[in-house]
C-alpha positions as CSV (number, residue, x, y, z in Angstrom):
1,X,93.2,98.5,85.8
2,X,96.1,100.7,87.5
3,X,99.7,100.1,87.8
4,X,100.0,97.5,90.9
5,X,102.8,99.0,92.8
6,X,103.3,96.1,95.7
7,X,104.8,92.9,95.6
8,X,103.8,91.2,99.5
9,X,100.9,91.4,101.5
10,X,102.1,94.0,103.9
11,X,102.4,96.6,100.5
12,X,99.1,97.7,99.6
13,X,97.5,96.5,96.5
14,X,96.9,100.3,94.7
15,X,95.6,100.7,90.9
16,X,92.2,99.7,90.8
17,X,89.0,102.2,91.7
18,X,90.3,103.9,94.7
19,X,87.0,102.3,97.1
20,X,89.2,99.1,95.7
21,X,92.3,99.7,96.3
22,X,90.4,101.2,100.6
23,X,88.7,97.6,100.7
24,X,91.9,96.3,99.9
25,X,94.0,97.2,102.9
26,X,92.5,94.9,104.8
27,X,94.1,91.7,103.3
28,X,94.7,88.0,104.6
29,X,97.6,89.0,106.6
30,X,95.8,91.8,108.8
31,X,95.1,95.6,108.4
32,X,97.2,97.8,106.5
33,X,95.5,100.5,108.3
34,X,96.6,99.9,111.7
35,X,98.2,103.2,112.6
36,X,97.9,107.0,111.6
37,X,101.2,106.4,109.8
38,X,100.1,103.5,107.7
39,X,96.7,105.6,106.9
40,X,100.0,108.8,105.6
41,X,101.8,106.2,103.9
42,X,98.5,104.8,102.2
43,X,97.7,108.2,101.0
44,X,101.0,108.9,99.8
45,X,100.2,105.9,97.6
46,X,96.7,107.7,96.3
47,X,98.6,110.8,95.6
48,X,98.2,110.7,92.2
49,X,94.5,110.0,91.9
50,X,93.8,113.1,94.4
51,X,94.8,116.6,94.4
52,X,94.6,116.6,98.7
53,X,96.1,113.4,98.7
54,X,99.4,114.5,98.9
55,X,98.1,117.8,101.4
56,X,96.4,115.3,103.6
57,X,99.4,112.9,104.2
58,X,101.2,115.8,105.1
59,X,98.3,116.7,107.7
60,X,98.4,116.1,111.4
61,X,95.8,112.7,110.8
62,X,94.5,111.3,114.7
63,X,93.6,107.8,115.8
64,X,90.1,109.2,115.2
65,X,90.7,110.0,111.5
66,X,91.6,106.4,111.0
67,X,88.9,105.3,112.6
68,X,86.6,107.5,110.2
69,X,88.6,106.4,107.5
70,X,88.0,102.1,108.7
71,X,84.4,102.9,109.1
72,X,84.4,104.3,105.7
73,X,86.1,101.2,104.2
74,X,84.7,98.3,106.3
75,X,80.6,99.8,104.8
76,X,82.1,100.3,101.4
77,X,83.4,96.6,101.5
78,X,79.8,95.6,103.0
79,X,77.8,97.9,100.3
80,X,80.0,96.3,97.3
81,X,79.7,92.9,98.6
82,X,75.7,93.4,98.3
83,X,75.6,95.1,95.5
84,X,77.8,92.5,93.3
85,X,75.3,89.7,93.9
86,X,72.5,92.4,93.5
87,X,71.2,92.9,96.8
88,X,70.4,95.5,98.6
89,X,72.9,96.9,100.9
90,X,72.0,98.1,104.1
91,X,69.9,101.5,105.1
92,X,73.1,102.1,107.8
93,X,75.8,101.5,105.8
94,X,74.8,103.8,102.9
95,X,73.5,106.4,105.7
96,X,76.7,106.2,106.9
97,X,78.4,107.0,104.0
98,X,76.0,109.8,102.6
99,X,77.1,111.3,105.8
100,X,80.8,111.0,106.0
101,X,80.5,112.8,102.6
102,X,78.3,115.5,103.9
103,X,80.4,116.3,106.4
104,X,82.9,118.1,104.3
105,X,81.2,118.8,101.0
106,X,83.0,119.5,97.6
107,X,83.0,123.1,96.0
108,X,84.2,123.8,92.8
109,X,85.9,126.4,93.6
110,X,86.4,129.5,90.7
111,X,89.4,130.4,90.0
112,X,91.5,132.5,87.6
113,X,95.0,131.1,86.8
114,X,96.1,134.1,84.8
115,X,95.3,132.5,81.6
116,X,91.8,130.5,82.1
117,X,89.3,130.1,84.7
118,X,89.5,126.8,86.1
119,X,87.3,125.0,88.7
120,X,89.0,122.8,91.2
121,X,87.0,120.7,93.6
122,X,88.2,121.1,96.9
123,X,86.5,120.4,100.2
124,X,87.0,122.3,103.4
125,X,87.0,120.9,107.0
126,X,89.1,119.2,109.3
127,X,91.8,117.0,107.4
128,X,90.3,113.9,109.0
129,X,86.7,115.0,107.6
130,X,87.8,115.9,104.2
131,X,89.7,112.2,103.4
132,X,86.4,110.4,104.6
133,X,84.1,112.6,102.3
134,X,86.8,111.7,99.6
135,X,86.7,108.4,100.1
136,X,83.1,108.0,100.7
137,X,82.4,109.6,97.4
138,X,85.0,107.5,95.8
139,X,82.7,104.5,97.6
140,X,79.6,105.9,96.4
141,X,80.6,105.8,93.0
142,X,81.8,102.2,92.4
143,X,78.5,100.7,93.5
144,X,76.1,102.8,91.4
145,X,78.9,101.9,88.1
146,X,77.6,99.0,86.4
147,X,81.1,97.7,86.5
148,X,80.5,96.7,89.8
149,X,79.3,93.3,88.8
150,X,82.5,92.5,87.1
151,X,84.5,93.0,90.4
152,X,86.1,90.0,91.6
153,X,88.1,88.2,94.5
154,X,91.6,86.7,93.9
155,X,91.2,83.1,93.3
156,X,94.8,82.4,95.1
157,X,93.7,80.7,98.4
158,X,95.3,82.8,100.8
159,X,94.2,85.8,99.2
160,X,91.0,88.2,100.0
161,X,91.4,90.9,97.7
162,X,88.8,92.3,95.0
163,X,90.0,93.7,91.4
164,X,88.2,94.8,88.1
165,X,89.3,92.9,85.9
166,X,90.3,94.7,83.2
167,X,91.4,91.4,81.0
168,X,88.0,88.7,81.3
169,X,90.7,85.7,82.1
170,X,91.9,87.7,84.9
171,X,92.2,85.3,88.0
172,X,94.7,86.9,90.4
173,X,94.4,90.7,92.3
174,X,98.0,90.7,91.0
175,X,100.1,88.6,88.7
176,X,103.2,89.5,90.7
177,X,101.2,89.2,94.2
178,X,99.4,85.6,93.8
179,X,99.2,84.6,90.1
180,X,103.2,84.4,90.7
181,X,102.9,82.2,94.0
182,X,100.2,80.0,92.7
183,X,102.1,79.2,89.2
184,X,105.1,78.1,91.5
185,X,103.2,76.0,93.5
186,X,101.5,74.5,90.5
187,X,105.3,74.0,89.1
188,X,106.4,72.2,92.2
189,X,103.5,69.9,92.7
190,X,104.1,68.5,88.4
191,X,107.7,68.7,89.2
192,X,108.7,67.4,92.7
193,X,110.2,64.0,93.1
194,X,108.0,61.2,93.8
């Protein structure tokens, strides 16, 4: 979809719908979301995708903001994993997110920029309420988006990442990530000596 800007398992995958690209820092090899500073360095990532992005990496963020943030991501992976087979998700999970989001609402806030009024969403809050409204909104979205069906998990073995595929022959979460690996491997296995 996006520009994949990692190359290992310890890089997050980044480019597709951001409650992708939160599901998917939790990958084969562990949690990329271990620490407050992998959480800073995750959003640094986002920036781009986010006006508060960059403002919130910048922020003081607490074990407890990660902790909003994992429970954020582990219902939106549980929600999208129900939802792309079409069932129906859980009453706690979606709770749970309608409330994370509720918990620092977005204004669109007028404003006059000398030239033309503009309207800029911003929410208000504690940093570590505002990024889990942002990304609970973000989660919110993806499910109800018929796209959602299309959304698939890397077929490398050793791989547990979901992507949109934006091509239908699309098999990897990256081509530089797994479709990379598995091509050598298939190389080896015509090409090793017998």
């Amino acid at each position: 979809m996006g520009i994949v800007r990692h190359v290992n398992d310890t890089v997050p995958l980044t480019g597709e719908p951001l409650a992708l690209d939160l599901v998917n820092t939790r990958t084969a090899a562990g949690d990329l979301l271990a620490v407050p500073a992998d959480l800073h360095a995750w959003l640094r990532l986002q920036a781009d995708r986010f006006g508060e992005a960059a403002e919130l990496a910048a922020a003081d963020l607490t074990a407890a903001d990660l902790s909003a943030v994992r429970d954020v991501r582990d219902r939106t992976a549980r929600v999208l994993d129900h939802v792309r087979r079409g069932e129906r998700p859980a009453d706690g999970d979606l709770d749970a997110l309608n409330r994370a989001q509720r918990a620092a609402p977005a204004v669109a806030a007028l404003t006059w920029d000398g030239a033309a009024l503009t309207a800029p969403r911003r929410r208000t809050g504690p940093p570590g309420d505002r990024l889990a409204a942002w990304l609970a909104e973000a989660a919110a979205e993806l499910p109800a988006d018929p796209a959602v069906t299309r959304i698939r998990r890397c077929e490398a073995d050793d791989c547990v990442l979901l992507f949109l595929p934006s091509h239908p022959r699309r098999r990897w979460c990256s081509a530089a990530r797994c479709g990379n690996r598995v091509r050598v491997a298939r190389h080896y296995r015509r090409h090793r000596p017998a």
